[in-house]
N, C-alpha and C positions, 0 to 999 in steps of 0.2 A: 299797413296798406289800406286805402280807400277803397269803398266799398265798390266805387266805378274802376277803379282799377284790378279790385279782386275779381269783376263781372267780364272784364277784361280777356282777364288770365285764362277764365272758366271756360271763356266765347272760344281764346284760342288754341283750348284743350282739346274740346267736343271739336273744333273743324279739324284741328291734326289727327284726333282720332277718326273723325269719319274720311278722310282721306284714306290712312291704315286701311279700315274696313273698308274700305273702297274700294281698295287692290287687291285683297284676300275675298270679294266677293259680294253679291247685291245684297247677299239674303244676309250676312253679317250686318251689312251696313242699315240696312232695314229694322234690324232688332234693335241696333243700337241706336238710332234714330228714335225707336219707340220708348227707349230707357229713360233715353233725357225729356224725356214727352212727362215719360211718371214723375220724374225730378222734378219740372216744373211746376206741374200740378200740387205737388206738396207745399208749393212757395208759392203756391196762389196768393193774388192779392198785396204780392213787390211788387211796385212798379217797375224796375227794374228788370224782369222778366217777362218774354213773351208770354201771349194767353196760352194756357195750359191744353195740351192735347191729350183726349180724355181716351182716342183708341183701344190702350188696353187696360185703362184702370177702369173701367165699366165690366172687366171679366174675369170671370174665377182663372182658376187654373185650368180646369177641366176646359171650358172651354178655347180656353188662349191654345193650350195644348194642339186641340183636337185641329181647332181652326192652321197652326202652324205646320200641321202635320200635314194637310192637305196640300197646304200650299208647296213644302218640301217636296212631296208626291209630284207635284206637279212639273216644278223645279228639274226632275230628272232626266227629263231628253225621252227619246223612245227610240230603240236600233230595231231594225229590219232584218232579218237574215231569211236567202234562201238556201233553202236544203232540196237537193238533187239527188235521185237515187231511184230504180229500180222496185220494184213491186217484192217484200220479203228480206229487204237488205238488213229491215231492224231500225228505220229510221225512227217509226213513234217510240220504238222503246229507250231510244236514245236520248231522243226529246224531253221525253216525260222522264229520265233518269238527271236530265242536264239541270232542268228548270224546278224551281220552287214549288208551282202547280204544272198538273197534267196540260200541257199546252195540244200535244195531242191525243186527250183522251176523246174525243169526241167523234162519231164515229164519219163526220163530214164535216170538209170546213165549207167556207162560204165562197165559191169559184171566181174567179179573177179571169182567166183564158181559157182555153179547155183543157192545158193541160197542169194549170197551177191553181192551188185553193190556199184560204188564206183561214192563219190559226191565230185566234190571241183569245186574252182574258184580259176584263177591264181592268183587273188589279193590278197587272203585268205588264211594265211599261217594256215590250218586247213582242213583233209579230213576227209568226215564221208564215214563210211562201213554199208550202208544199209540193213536190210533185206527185199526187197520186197517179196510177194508172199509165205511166210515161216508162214503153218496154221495148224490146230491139226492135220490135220491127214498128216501130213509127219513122216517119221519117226525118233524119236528123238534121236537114237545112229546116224543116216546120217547124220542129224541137228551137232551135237555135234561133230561129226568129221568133218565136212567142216571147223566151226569157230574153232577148235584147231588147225586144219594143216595149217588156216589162220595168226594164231596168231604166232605160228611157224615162219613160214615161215619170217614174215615179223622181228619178234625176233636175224633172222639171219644176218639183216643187220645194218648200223648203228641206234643212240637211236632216230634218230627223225624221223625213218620210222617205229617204234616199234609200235604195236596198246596200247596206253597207258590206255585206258581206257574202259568201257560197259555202255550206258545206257541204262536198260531192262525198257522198256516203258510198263505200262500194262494200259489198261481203268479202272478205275474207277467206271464206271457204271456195270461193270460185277460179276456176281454174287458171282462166288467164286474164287479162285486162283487154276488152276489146277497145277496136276501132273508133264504138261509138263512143265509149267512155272520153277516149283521150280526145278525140274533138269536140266534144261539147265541152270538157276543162280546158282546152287551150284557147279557144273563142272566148269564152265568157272571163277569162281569166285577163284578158283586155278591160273586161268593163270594171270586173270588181273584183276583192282579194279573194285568190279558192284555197279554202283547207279542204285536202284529202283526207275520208275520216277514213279508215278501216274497220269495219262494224264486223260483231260475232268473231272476234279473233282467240282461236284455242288450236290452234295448228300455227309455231312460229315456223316452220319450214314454209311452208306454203303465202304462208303471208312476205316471207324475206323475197320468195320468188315475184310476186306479183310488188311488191315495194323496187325490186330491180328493172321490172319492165316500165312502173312506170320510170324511175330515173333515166331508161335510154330511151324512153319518148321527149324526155328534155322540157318538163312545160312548167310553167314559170306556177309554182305554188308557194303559197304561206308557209315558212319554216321548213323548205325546199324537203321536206318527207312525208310521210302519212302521217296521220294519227292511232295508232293501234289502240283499239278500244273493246272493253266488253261493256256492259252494260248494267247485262244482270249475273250476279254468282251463275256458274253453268257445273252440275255435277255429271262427270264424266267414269261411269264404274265405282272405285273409291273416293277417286280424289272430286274436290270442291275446288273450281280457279275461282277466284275470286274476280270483283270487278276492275277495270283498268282503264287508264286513256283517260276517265274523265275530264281529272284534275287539268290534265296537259292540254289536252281542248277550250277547257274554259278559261285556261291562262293563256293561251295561243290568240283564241278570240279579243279576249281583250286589252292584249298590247296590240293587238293590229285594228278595233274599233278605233274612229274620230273620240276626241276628246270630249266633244260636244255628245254624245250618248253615252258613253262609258260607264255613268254613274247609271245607269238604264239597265247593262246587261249585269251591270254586279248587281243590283238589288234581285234582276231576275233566277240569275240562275241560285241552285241552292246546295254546291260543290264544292265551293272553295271559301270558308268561311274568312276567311286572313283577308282575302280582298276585300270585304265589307268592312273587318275593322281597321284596315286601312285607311280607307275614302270616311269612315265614322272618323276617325281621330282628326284628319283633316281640319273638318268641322268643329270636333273640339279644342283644337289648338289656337282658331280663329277666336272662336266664342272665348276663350278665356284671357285673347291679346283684348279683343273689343272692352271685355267685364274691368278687366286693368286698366284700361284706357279710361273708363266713363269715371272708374272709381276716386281715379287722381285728379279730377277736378276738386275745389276745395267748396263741397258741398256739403250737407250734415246726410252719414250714412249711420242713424240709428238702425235700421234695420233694411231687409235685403229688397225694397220695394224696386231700387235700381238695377240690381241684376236681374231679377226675375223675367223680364219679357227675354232679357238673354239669355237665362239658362233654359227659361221651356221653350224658344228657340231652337236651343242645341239638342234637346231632349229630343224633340219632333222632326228636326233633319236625321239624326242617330237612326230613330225608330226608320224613316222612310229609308232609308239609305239600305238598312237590313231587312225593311219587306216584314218585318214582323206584324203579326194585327193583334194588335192589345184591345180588349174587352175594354167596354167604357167602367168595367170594374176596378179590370188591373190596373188600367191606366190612371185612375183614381186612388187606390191603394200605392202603388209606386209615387205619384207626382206630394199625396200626404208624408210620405216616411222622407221625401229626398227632400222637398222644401216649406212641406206642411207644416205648422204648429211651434214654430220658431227654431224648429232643428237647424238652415241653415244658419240663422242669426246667434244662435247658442254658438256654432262652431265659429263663425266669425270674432266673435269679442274670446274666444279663448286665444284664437291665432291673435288678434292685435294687443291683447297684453304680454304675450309671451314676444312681440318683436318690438313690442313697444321698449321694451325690458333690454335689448338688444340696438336697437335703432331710432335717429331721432326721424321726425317730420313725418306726420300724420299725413300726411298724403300721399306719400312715399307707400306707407303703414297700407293704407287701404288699398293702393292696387295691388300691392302685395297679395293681400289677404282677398280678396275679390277673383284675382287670378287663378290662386291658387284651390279657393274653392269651387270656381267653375270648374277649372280643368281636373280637381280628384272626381267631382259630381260626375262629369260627362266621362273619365274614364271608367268608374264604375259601370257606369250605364251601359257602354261600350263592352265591357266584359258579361254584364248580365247580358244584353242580349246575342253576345256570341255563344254562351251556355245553355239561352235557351233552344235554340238552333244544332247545337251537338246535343243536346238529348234529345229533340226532336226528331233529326237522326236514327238515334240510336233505339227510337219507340219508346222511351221513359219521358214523356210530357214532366216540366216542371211544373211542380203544385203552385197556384197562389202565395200562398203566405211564403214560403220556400222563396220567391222572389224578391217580394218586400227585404227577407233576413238576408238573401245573397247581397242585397244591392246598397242594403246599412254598412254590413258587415264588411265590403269593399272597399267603399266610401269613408268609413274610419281607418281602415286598415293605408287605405292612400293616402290619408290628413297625418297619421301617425308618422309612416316612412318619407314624408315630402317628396312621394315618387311624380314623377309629371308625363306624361303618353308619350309615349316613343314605339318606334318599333323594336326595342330591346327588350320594354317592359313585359315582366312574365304576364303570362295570362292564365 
């Protein structure tokens, strides 16, 4: 094959493949875009090639890392939710039980109308609309116009400043469901989806009671029941109830969130760890079609200078997606052990002899091998930062170096089994 005809094949590799990442997503395509950038630049000086794009081979890791990771951050959409409820119903502990940070730890938000204040943190691509101070005897056509001209308003700009969602918090312990409750859900339940939450539930007699009136008020809610929820362990005499509801709230919400923030309230909340390694594998599954793609071009891959902008890439959507904040240490220690010092380029040439041994055509070989080291790399990753999460949970922070060993230790263990991310895989 001629050298113009091999430049050819290359030309209508990289466009088949950036079409692929095209359709699987901007930020794939992006990466891999910048991969054939590195390629080039190594062939500086063919004429035959475009001038070389120096974007990420002017930067370490640490950087490239840190810079993708923002960008991912950014990437995420940002969802709206108001929360509705009564003076004492349990809603900040709710909150601050749901979300990764205290969203209302603060002893004031910032006022929007006079009867709604607005809660976020920059880190948290998630604002909630308070009702502090909103009790029976206000008046509920006021009430009911404040939150429409609210939702209005915010309607008129673009979809990730939309309030997407309600959740009307009511206690549990209360006797019955008033008046005011059900017209304020049935009005605004036009504008936007309402979960019923049920807050402080340790009486199921009383809560079936009130869960019956509302179903003969007939008003059209999210998952047409409450939510029965505790919040925090409540010891009563002997026994300890444990907490409850969450899970099924934060699953509720985000089948019924837009598509277009979704990835928002999974990084935010910090409840249901599966949905994160969900939307995380996503991203890896991409990254390791793309790293296959660029690999089967027939270009020289003595080592992994071509994957890299894609795997720290994947590395940096992973992290955002989980909301984890890695010290410019750790993140330095991890990014050395997983691609530092020729450990990925070691694993590579062991995988391409062993299927070299098996199969012909070297380019064949290489997306092989390129795929399959993205996708064990970025499922490791995926499992490390789901474990650092359940300890953090469970108040046993994982040490340092503990990291590094979990995330080698995976990482072989997946190159060994030729396991590939699934939702089946253990974890």
């Amino acid at each position: 094959m001629s050298r113009q005809d091999r430049r050819e094949q290359a030309g209508r590799i990289a466009r088949g493949t950036r079409d692929w990442a095209g359709r699987t997503g901007e930020d794939v395509a992006d990466r891999l875009g910048r991969a054939w950038g590195a390629v080039r630049d190594r062939n500086a000086g063919k004429p035959e090639l475009e001038p070389p794009q120096r974007d990420d081979a002017d930067l370490d890791d640490d950087a490239l890392f840190s810079r993708d990771r923002r960008r991912e951050a950014e990437k995420l959409g940002h969802a709206n939710i108001l929360v509705i409820g009564q003076t004492g119903v349990g809603k900040s502990t709710l909150i601050n039980a749901i979300f990764r940070k205290p969203l209302a730890a603060t002893a004031t938000g910032r006022p929007v109308t006079k009867v709604v204040q607005r809660f976020e943190d920059p880190d948290v691509p998630v604002t909630l609309y308070d009702t502090k101070g909103v009790e029976l005897g206000d008046s509920k056509r006021t009430i009911i116009r404040d939150y429409k001209r609210l939702i209005a308003k915010h309607r008129k700009g673009p979809p990730e400043e939309h309030i997407h969602l309600l959740w009307y918090c009511m206690d549990a312990g209360q006797t019955r469901v008033e008046d005011y409750d059900v017209e304020i859900m049935r009005e605004l339940a036009e504008e936007v989806p309402v979960i019923l939450v049920f807050t402080q539930v340790i009486d199921e007699e009383r809560a079936d009671g009130l869960a019956a009136a509302v179903r003969d008020a007939n008003l059209a809610l999210v998952g047409n029941h409450p939510v029965r929820t505790l919040a925090q362990p409540r010891t009563i005499g002997a026994q300890t109830l444990p907490t409850r509801g969450l899970e099924e709230l934060v699953r509720l919400t985000n089948d019924i969130l837009p598509e277009a923030v979704r990835r928002a309230f999974v990084n935010a909340q910090g409840v249901v760890i599966e949905l994160k390694v969900d939307q995380a594998r996503a991203v890896v599954v991409a990254a390791s079609a793309a790293a296959a793609g660029a690999a089967a071009a027939p270009v020289p891959m003595a080592d992994a200078m071509l994957l890299r902008p894609i795997q720290l890439g994947m590395l940096a959507g992973v992290t955002a997606i989980f909301g984890i904040e890695l010290s410019n240490h750790q993140a330095r220690d991890l990014l050395k052990a997983a691609i530092g010092q020729g450990s990925m380029e070691r694993a590579g040439k062991k995988l391409v002899r062993e299927l070299s041994a098996r199969m012909p055509g070297g380019n064949v070989i290489n997306a092989a091998v390129a795929g399959t080291l993205t996708g064990a790399l970025g499922e490791a990753y995926v499992r490390l930062c789901a474990e650092i999460l359940r300890r953090q949970a469970d108040g046993r922070p994982m040490p340092d170096p503990e990291m590094v060993d979990f995330l080698m230790e995976m990482y072989n263990r997946l190159l060994r089994r030729g396991e590939r991310p699934g939702p089946d895989t253990p974890r």
